[in-house]
C-alpha positions in Angstrom: -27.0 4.4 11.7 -28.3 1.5 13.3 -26.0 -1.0 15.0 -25.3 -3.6 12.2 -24.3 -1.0 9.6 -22.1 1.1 12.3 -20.2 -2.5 12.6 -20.0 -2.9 9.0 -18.5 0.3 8.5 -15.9 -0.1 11.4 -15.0 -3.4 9.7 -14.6 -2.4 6.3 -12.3 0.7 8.5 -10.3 -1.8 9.9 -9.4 -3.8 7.3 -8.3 -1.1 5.3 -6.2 1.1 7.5 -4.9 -2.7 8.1 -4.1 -2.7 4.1 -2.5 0.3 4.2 -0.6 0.0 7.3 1.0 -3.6 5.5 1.5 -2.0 2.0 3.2 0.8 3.3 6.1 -1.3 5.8 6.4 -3.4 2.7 6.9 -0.8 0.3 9.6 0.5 2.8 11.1 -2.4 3.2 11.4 -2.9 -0.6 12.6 0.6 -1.0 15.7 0.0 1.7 16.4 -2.8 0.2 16.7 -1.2 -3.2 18.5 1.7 -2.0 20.9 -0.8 0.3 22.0 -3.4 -2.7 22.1 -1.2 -6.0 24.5 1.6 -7.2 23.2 5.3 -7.5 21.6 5.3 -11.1 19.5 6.4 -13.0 17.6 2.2 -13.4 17.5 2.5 -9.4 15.7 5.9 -9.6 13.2 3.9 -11.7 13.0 1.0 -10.1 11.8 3.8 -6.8 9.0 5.6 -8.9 7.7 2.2 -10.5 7.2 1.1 -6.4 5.9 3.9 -5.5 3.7 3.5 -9.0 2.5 0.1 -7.6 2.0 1.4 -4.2 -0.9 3.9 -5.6 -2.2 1.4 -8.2 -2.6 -0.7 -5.1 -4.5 1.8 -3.2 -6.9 2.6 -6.0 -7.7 -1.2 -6.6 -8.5 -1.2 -2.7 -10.5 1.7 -3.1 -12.7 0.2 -6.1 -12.8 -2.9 -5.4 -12.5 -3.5 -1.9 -10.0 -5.8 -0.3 -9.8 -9.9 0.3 
């Protein structure tokens, strides 16, 4: 691989273990906050699934489309 492409490719790395690294403390953080303010139900059961939902669609859009 010659020199330019090897630094491409450790860019385009970079920025996405960056991306995921980010989503994921988000999604945590959304998910304690979640778990801290609402009652045990079954709405705050969905409300975890549709994050984790948004956290994979967000993945695959990174994946197709590349990120910002």
């Amino acid at each position: 691989m010659k020199k330019i492409e090897l630094e491409a490719t450790n860019f385009v790395k970079t920025k996405r273990n960056k991306f995921n690294t980010e989503l994921n403390k988000e999604v945590r953080n959304l998910d304690s906050y979640i778990l801290n303010n609402l009652h045990d139900c079954r709405e705050r059961e969905r409300v975890r699934e549709k994050i984790l939902e948004a956290k994979m669609w967000a993945r695959l859009a990174a994946d197709i489309h590349g990120i910002k």
